[in-house]
Phi, psi and omega in degrees: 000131169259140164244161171245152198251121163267197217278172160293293199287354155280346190266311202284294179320304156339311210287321216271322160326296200265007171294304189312310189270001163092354201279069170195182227267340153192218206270306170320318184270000174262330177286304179294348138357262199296308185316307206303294221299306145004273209281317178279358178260357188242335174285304161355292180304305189323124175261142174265000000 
């Protein structure tokens, strides 16, 4: 069985939805968020 994996700019858009709409479990879970949404946006930048 295949699955589709989505894109980094669909996973940051996905993070970035549920940062907006309040959708996680408290506060602890909102910083790891915010950290993932980071990290994929600075690897993203990064030139190879």
């Amino acid at each position: 069985m295949e699955t589709k994996s989505p894109s980094a700019l669909e996973l940051l858009s996905h993070i970035d939805q549920k940062i907006q709409s309040g959708n996680y479990y408290d506060s602890v879970h909102k910083i790891k968020l915010m950290t993932a949404k980071d990290m994929i946006e600075k690897i993203l930048s990064t030139e190879f």
